[in-house]
matplotlib code that plots the C-alpha trace (Angstrom):
import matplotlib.pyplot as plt

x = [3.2, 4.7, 3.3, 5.2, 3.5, 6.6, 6.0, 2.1, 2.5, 6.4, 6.1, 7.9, 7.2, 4.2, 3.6, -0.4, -1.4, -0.4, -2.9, -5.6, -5.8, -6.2, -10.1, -9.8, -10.5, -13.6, -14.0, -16.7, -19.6, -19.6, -22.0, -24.6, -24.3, -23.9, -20.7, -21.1, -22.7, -24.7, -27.8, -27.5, -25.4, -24.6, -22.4, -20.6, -18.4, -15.6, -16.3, -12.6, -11.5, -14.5, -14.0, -17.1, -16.9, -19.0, -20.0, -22.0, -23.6, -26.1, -26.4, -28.1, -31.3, -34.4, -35.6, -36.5, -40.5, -39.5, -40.0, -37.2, -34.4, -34.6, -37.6, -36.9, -38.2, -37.9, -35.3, -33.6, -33.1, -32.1, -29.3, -28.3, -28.3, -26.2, -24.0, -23.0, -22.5, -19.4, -17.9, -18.4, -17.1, -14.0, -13.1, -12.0, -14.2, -13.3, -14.8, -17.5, -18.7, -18.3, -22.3, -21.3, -19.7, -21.2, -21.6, -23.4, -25.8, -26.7, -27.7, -30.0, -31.7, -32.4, -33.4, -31.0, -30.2, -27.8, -28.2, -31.8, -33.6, -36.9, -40.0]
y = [-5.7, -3.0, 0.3, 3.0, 4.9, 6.7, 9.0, 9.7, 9.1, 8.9, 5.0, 2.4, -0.1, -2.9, -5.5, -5.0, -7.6, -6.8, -3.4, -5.5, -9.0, -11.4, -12.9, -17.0, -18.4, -19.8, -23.2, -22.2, -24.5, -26.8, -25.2, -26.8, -25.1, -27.5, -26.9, -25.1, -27.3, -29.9, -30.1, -32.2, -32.0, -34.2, -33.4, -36.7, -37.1, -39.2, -42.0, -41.8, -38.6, -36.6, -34.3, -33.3, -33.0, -32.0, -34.3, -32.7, -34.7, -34.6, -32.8, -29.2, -27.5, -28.8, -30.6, -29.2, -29.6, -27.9, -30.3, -33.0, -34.1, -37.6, -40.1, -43.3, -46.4, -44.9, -45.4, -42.8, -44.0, -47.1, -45.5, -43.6, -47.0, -48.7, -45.5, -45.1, -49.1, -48.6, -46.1, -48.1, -51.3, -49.4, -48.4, -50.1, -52.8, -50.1, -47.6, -49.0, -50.3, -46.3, -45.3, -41.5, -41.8, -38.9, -41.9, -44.1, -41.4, -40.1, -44.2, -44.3, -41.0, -43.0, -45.9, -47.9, -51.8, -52.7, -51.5, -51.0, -48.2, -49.3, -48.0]
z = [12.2, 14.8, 14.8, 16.6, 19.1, 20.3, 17.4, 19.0, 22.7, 23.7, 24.4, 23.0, 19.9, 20.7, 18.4, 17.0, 19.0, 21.7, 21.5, 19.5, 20.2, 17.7, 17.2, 17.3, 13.9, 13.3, 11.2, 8.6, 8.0, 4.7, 1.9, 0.8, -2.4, -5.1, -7.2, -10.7, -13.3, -10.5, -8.9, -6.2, -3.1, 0.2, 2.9, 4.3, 7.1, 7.7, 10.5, 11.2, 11.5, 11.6, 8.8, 6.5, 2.5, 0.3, -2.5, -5.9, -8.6, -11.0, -14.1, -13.7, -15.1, -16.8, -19.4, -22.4, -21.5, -18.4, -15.8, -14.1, -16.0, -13.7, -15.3, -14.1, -16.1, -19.5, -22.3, -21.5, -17.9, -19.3, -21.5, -18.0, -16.4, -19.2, -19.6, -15.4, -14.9, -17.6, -15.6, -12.3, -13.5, -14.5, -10.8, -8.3, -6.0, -3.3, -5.0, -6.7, -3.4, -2.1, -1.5, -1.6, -4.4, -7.6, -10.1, -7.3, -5.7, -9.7, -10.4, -6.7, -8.0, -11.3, -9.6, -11.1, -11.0, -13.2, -16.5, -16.5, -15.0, -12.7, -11.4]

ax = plt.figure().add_subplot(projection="3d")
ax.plot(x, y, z, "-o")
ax.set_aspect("equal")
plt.show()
C-alpha cells in the first residue's frame, strides 16, 4: 500500500513499510482443542520433517447415566471391539499398523484385543 504524505508533509510517496515495518509472523501453537463432535485429542509430530498435527477421536459427551461413555469388558465394548476391527482390516497394513491413527487410539482407550474388549 502507498500512502502519500506529499499531500501532509511535501515529501514524496513511501511504501507503508517503509514507515511501519512489518512484525515477523509467528507460527501459532497446535490446539489442543479437540475437533467438534470428539473427545479426545493428541498432538503428534512427524519424525521426518518435524511438523506437528493434531489428531481427534472419540465420540463426545456422556452416557445416558451420566458417567464415561468408555467401559471396557462389557458387551458393549465387545460390540466396539468387533465394530473398529472391520474398519481396520479394511485399510491398508500401513495404516492399520499406524499407532496414531483415530480408529487405533479409540480401540487402546477400550482396551481392545481383537474383537473382544478386556479388563
Amino acid at each position: 500500500m502507498i500512502i502519500s504524505l506529499s499531500a501532509l508533509y511535501g515529501w514524496g510517496d513511501f511504501p507503508l513499510e517503509f514507515i511501519m515495518p512489518r512484525k515477523p509472523a509467528r507460527k501459532k501453537p497446535a490446539s489442543r482443542k479437540p475437533a467438534k463432535g470428539k473427545r479426545f485429542v493428541k498432538i503428534v509430530k512427524n519424525p521426518k520433517t518435524g511438523r506437528t498435527k493434531k489428531v481427534s477421536y472419540g465420540q463426545a459427551g456422556k452416557a445416558k447415566s451420566g458417567g464415561d461413555r468408555i467401559k471396557p469388558n462389557t458387551k458393549k465394548g465387545d460390540a466396539y471391539c468387533a465394530r473398529s476391527l472391520g474398519i481396520k482390516k479394511r485399510l491398508s497394513k500401513k495404516a492399520q499398523n499406524n499407532p496414531n491413527s483415530p480408529n487405533n487410539l479409540s480401540r487402546k482407550k477400550w482396551k481392545c484385543k481383537g474383537s473382544k474388549s478386556s479388563k
